[in-house]
BASEMI-457979 format. One record per residue: residue in one letter; z, x, y of N, C-alpha, C, O, CB in turn. Coordinates in steps of 0.1 Angstrom, whole numbers, plus 5000, padded with zeros to 4 digits. Last residue first. Glycine has a CB too. Layout:
% BASEMI-457979
AZXYZXYZXYZXYZXY;...
% end
This chain:
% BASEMI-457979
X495545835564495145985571494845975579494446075585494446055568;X495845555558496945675565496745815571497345875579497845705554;X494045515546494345405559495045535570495045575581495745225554;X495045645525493845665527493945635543493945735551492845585519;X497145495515497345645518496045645526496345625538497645755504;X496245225511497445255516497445445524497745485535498545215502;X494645285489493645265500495145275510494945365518492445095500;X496745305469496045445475495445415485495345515493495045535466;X498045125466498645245473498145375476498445485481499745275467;X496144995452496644915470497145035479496945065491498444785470;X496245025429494945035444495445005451494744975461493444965446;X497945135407498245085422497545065433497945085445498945145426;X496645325388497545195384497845055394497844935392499145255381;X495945535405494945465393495545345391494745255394494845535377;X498645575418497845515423496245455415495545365420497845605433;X499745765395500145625401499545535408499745425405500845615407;X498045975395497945855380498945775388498645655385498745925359;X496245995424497345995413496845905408496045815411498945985416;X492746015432493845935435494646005424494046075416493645775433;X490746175459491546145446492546065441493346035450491946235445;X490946215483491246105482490746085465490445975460490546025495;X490846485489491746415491492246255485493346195484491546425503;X487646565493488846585483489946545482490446585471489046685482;X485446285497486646375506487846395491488446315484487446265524;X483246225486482946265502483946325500483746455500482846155515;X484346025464482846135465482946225478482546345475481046035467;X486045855476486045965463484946075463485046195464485745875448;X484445665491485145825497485645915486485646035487486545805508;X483445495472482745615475483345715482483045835480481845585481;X485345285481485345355470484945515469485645605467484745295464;X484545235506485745295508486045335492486945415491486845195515;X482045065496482145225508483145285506482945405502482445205526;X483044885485482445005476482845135487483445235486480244995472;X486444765497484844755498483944885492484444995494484344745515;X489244595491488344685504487144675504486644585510488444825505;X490244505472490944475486490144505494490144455505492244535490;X488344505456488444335456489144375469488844295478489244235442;X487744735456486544675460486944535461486144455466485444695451;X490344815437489744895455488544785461488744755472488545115453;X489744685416491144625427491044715440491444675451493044675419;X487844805400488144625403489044605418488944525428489344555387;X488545055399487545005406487644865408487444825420486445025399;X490844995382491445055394490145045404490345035416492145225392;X489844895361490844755367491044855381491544795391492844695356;X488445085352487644925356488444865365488044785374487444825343;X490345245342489445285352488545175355487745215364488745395347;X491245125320492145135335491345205345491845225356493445225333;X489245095301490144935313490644975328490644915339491844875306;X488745335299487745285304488545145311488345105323486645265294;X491645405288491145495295489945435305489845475317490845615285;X491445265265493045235276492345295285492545225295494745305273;X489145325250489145195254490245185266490045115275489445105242;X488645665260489445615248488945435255488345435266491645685247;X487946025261487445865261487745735251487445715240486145865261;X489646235267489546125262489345985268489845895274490446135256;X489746545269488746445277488346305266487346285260487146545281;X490846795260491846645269491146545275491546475285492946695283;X489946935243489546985257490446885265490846915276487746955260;X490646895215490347005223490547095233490947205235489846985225;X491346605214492446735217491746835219492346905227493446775205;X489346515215490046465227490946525228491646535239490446335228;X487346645200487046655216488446635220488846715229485946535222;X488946495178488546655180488746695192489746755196487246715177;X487546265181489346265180489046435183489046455195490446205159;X484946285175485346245187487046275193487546305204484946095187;X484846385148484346455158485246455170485946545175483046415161;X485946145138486646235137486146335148486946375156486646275124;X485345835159484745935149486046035152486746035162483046005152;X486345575174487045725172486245765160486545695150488745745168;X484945345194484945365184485045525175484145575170483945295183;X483645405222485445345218485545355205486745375203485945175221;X481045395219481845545226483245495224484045585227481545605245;X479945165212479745305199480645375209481345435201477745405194;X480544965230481644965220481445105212482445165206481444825210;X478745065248480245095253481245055238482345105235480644965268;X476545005238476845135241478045185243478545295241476345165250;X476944725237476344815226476944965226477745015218474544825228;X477144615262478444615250477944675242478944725236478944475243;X474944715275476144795282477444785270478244875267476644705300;X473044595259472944695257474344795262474744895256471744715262;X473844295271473744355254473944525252474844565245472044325247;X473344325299474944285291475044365273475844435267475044065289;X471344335317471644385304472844415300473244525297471044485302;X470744265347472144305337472544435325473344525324472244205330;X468344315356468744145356470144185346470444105337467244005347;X467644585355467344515347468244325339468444265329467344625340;X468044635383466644695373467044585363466544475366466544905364;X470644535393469144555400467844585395466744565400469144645408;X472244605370471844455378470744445383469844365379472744415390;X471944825368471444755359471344635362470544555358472044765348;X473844915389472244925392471344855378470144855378471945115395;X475944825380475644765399473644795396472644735399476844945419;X476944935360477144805361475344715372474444625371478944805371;X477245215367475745215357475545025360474444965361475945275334;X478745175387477445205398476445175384475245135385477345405407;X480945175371480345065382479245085390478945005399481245035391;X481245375358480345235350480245165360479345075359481045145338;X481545585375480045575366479845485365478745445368479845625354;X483845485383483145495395481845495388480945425393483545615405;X485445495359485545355367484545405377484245295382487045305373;X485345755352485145655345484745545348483845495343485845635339;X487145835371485745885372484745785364483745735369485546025365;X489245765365488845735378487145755375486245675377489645835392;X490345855343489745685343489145665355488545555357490945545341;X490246145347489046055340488645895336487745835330489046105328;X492446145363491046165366490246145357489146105362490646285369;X494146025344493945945355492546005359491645925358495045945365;X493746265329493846125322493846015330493645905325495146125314;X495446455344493946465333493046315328491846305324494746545315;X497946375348497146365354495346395349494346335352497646445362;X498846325318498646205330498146235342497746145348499746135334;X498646595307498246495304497946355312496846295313498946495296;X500346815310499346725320498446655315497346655320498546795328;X502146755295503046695305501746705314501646645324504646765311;X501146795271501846675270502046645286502146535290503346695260;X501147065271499846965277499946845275499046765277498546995271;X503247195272502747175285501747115286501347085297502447285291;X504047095246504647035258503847025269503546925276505747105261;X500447115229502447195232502747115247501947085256502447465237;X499247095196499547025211500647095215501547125208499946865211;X499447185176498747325180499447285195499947365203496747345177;X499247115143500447145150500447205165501447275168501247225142;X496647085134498046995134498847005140499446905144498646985127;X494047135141494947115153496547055148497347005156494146995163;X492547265124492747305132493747285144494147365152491947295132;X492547005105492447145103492747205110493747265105491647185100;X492746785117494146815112494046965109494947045110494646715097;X490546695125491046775136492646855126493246955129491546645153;X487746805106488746725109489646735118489346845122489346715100;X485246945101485346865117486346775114486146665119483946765122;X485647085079485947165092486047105106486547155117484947255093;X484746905062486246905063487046955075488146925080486646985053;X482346865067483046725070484346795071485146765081482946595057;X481747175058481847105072482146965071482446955083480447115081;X482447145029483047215036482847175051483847155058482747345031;X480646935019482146885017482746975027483446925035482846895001;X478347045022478546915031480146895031480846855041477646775025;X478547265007478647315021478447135029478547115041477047455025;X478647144980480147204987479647215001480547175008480747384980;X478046924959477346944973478546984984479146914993476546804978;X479746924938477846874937477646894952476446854954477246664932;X481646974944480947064936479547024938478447094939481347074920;X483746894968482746864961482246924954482047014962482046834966;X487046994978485547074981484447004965484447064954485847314981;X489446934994489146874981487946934981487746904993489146724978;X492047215005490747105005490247054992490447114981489447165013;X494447345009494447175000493347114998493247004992495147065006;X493547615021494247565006494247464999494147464986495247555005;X493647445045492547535038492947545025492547455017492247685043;X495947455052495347325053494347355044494147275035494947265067;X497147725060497947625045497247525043497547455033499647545047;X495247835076495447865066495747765051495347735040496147945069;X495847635102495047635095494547665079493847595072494847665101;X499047735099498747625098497547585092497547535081498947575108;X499448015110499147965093499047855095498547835083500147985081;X500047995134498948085128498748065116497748115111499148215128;X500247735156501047805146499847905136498847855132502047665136;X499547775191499247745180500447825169501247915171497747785179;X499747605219500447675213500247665197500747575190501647645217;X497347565248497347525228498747685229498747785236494747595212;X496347575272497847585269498247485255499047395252498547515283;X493947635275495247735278496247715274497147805272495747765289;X493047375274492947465264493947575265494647605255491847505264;X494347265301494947245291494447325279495347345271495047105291;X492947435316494447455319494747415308495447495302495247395330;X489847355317490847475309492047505310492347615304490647585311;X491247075326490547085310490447195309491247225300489047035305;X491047105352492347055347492047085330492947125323492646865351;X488847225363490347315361491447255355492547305353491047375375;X487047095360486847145350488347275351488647375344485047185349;X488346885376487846855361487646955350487846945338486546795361;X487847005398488946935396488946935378489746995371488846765405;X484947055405485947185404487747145396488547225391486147245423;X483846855403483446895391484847025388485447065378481646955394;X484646715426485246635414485246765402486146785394484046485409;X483646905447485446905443485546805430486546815423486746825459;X481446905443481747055443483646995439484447035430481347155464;X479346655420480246695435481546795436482646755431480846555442;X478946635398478146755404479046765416479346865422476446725407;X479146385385480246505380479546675389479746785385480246515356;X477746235405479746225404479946355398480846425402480646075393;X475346265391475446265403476646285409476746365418474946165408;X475846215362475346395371475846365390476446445398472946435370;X476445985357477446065356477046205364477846275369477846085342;X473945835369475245825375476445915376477245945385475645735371;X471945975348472145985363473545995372474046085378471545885368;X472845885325473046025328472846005341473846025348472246135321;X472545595335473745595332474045795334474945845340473945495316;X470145585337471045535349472745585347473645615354471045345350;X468945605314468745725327469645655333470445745334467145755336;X470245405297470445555295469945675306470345785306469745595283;X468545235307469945175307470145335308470145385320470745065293;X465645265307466245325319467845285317468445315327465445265334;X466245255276465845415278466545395290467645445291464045485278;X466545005272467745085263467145225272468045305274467645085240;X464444915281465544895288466744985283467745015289465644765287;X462444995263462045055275463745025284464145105292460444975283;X463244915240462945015239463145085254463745195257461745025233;X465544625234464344625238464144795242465144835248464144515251;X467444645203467144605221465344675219464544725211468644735238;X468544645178467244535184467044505195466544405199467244415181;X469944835171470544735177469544595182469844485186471244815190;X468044995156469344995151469744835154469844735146470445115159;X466445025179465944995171467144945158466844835152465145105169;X468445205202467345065199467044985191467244865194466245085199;X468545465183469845295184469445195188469645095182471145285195;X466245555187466745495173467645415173467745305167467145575164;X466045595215465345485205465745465192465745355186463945525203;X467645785214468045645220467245535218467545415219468145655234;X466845945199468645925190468545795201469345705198470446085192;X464846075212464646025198466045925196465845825190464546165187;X465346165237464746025234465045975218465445865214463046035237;X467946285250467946275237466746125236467146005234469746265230;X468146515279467746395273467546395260467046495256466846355278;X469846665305469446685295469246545287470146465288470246775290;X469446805337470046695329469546695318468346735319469946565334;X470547075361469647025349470546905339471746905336469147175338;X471747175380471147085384469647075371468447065372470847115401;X473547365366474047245369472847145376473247035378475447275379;X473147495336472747485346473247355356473247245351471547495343;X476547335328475847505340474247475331474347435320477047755334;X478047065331478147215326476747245335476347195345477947255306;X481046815332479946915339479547025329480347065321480646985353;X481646595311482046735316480946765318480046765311482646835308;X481646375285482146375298482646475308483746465313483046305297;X479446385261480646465266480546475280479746545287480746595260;X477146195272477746215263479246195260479946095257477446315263;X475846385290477346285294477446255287478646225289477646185303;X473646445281474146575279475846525285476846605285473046705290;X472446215260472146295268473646365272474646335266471346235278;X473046035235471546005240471646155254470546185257471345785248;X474246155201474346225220472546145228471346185227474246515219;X474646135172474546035185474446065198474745975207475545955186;X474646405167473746345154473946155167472946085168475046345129;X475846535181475046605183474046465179473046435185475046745175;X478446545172478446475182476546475186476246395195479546555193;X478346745149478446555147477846505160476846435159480246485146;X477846985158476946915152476846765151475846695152477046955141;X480147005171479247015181478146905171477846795175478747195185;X482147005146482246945160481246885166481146765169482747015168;X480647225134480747095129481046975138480346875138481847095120;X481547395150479947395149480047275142479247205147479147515141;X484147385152483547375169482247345160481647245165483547535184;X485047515128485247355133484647355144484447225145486547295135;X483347745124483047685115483347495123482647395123484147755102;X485347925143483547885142483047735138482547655145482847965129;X487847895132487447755142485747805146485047725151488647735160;X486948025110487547935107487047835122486247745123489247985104;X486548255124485548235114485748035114484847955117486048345096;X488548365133487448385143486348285136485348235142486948575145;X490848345113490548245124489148235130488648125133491448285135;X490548565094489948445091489748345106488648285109490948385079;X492148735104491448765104490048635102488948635108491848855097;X494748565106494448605111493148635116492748605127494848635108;X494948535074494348415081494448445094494148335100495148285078;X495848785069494348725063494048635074493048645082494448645047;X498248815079497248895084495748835079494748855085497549035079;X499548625061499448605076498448695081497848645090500748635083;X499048735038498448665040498748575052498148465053498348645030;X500948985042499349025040498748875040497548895044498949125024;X503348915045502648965058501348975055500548965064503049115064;X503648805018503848715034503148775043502348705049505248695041;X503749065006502548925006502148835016501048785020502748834998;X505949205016504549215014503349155016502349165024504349235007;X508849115028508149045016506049125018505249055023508248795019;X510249205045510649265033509749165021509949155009512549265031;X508849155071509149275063508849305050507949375044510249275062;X508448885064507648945064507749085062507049145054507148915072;X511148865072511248785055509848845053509648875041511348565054;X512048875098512648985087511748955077511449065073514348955081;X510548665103509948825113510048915097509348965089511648915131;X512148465104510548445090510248635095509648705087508348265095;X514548525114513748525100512648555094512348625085513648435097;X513048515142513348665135513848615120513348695112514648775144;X511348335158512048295146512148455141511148495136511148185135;X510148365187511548355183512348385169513348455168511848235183;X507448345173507748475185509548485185510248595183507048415204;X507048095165507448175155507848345161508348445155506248165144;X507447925191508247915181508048015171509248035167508147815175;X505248035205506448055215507548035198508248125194506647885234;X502248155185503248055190504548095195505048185189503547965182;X500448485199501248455186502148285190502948305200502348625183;X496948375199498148435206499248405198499248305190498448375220;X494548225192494948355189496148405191496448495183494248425194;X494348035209494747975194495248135188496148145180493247875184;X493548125232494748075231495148035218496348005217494847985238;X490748225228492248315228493648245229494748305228492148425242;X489947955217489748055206490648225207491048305198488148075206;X490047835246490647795231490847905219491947925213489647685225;X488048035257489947995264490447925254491547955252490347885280;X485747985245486548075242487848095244488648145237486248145244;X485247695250485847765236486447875231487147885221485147785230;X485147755278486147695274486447715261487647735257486147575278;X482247905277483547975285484647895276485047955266483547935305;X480447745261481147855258482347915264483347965258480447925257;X479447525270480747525271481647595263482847565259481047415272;X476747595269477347515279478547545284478847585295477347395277;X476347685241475947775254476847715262477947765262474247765261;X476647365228477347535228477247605236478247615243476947615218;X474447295244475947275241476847365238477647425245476047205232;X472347385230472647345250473847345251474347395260472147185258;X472447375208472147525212472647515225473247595231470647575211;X472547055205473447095198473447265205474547285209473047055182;X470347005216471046945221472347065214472947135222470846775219;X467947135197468547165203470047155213470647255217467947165204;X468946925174469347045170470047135186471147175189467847125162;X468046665186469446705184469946845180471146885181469946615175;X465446755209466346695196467446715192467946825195465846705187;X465046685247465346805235465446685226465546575229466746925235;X463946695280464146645264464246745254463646845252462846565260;X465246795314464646845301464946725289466046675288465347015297;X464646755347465046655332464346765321463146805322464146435331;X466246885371464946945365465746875352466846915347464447125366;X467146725406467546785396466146825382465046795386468646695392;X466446645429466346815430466546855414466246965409467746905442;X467146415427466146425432465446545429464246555426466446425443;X469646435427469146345416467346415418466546445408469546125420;X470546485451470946635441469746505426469246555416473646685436;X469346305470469246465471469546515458468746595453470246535482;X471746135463470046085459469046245463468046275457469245895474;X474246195468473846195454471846185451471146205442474746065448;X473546215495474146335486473846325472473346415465475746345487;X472945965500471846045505472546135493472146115481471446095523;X474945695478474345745489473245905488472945955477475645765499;X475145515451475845665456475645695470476745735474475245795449;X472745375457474045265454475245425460475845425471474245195430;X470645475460470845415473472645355469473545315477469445275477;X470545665438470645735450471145615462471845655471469045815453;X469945435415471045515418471445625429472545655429471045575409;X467445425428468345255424470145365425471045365433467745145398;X466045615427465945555438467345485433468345525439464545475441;X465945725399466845825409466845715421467845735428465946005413;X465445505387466345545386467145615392468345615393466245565380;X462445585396462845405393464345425395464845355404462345315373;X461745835383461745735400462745695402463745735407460945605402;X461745765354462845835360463045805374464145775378462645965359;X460045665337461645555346462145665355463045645363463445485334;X458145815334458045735340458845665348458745625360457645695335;X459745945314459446065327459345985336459946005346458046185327;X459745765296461545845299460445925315460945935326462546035279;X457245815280457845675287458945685299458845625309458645585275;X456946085273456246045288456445865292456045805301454246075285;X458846085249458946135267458346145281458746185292459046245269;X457345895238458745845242459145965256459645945267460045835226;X455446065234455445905237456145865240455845765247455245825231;X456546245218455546295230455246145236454646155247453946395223;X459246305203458246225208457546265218458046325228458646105212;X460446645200460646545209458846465213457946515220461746625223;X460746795168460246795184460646665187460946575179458546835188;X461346715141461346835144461346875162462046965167459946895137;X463346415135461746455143462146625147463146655154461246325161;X464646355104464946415120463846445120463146485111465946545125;X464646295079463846155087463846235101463046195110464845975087;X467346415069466246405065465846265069466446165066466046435052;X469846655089469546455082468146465084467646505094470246275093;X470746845105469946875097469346735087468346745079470646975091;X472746855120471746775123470446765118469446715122471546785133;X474647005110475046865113473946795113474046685107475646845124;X473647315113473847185096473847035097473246955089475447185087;X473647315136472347275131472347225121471547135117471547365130;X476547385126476547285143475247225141475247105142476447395162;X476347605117477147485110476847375121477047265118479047505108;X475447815133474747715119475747655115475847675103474047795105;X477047815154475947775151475247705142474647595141475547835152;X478947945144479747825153478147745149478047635143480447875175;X478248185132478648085119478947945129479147845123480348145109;X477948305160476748335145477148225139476348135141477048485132;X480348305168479748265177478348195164477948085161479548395190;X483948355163482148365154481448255160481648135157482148325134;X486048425185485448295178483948345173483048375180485248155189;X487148635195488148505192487448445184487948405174488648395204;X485348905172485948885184486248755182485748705172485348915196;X484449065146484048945152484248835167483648735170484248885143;X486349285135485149305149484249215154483549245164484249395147;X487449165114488149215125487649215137488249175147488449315123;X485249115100486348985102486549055118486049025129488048975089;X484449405092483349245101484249165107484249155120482549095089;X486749435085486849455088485349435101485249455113487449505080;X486449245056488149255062487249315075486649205079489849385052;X484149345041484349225049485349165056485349055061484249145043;X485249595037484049605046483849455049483349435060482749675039;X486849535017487249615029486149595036486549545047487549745027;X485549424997486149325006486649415019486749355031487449234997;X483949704988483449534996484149455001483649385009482849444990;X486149844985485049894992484549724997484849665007483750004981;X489349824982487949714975487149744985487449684996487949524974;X491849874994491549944986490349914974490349954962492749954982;X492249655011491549825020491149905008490249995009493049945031;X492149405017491649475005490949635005489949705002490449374999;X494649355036494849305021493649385011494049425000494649135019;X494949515059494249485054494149455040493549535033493849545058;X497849555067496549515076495549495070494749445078496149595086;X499149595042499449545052498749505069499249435078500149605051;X497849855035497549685027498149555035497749445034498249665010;X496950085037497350005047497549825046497449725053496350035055;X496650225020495450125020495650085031494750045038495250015009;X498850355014497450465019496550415022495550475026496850555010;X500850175011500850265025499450345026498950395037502150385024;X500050084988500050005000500050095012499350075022501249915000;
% end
């Protein structure tokens, strides 16, 4: 043990597992290589269009106008400028899935060093410290699953990414700004297919879905919402207190299919229990309500403008808004993932209360005075005031 170092390296003394102990090592927080192909596995379902309709993206290019107008005049000039300026790409879900990842690599990795760090509870526990001492094994298969992490949450982010991948009509989706920022991203294929699924009508299910990525680019682009949002969501990846074997001991119990192990192994990797059982820590318990009000607010300002301008294009479309809105309340495992992830839960409590706090500014006041959300960093609201429109147009009156 002492000449192998077996204690850092369980197979120092196995030319080949040594040389895979030690890949491990030099893979840095997160296997970027393995995050991938498991992420393309997802979307790998036989009937997937290799490319993007060439018919359906010159239908989608056509609404687009139609959409930046209807949605620029309801937002105002700021938003009808950046809608304007912005560059629509179509992809398939594979790609969708490469955009993605790229996107919101920074924050996986603030997950993947925070999951790395040793937990505040076993940093204390000088038992289990001693018990690794004097036990060999213990330390060598804490060091394994160590080594294993970089690999391990590869594996769950690409499964993650993949699922979300297999329903994403566009890049709001996932409720978060990303970089390029004046590019919007489009899934024709996956919105005609729910079309078709649901028996709407093709061309209204498409501009329902430009109005709706519109609406969210236009709100999640403004310098202080985007800067707000995307510092409350890495604060809270920052602040995973993870247990280091947890993953490990979960890995152990999997049930792994024989007739078809690499589907059994990613379903398993997109569970959250794998990765997250124990991981939530106080501190993100306690931002939580603010995290959580900014996204019913935001919530409530998208659907009322996707509400306001489907009125105007398309005499409502009630069907398609309950269609859409019930598939994103409905928790896939993927989706449960996201919400501990990153803290961007889209949940049913989360869309009411962002309806009833749009409801109650416009019933005392008027859209205008909604819209100062957009215009002035200030007028954000608290998670008390989400609850209390009165007390925020109250504060507002006040400045």
């Amino acid at each position: 043990m002492g000449e192998n170092e077996m204690g850092k390296n369980p197979f120092g003394g196995l030319p080949f597992f040594g040389d895979m102990m030690k890949a491990m090592a030099g893979q840095g927080p997160l296997n970027w290589d393995i995050a991938q192909q498991f992420a393309v596995m997802g979307t790998s379902t036989e009937g997937g269009q290799p490319n993007v309709d060439p018919a359906a993206r010159i239908a989608m290019e056509q609404l687009i106008p139609i959409a930046v107008m209807h949605v620029g005049d309801v937002l105002g000039d700021p938003a009808q400028l950046s809608l304007s300026q912005a560059k629509y790409e179509f992809c398939t879900p594979a790609q969708w899935c490469h955009s993605t990842l790229n996107a919101y690599k920074p924050l996986f990795n603030e997950l993947a060093t925070a999951l790395g760090q040793p937990s505040a509870s076993n940093a204390g526990a000088h038992t289990d410290i001693d018990l690794e001492k004097s036990d060999p094994m213990s330390q060598m298969m804490r060091n394994l699953a160590s080594m294993m992490a970089p690999s391990l949450l590869g594996m769950t982010i690409g499964s993650m990414i993949g699922q979300l991948a297999q329903k994403a009509f566009g890049q709001y989706d996932l409720l978060l700004p990303r970089s390029p920022e004046n590019t919007i991203l489009l899934v024709p294929g996956t919105i005609d297919d729910f079309a078709e699924s649901w028996s709407l009508p093709h061309a209204d299910m498409r501009m329902w879905v430009l109005i709706h990525e519109l609406a969210a680019h236009a709100v999640l682009q403004v310098p202080h919402i985007r800067q707000a949002l995307l510092q409350a969501v890495e604060q809270h990846v920052k602040a995973f207190r993870p247990d280091p074997s947890a993953a490990f001991e979960r890995m152990t119990h999997l049930e792994v299919d024989a007739d078809n192990p690499m589907a059994a192994l990613q379903h398993a990797f997109s569970q959250p229990e794998i990765m997250l059982g124990a991981v939530i820590s106080p501190e993100q318990e306690a931002m939580m309500p603010a995290l959580d009000a900014l996204l019913a607010t935001l919530v409530g300002v998208i659907d009322w403008t996707v509400d306001t301008v489907a009125q105007r294009v398309l005499g409502g479309a009630g069907a398609i808004a309950e269609a859409v809105r019930r598939r994103r309340i409905e928790e896939s495992p993927a989706d449960v993932f996201v919400e501990h992830l990153l803290g961007v839960r889209y949940t049913r409590a989360v869309v009411s209360r962002g309806k009833s706090f749009v409801a109650g500014v416009i019933e005392r006041s008027s859209p205008e005075m909604l819209l100062g959300i957009l215009a002035n960093p200030s007028a954000l609201p608290t998670p008390a005031e989400v609850d209390a429109p009165g007390l925020w147009l109250a504060r507002l009156e006040c400045e």
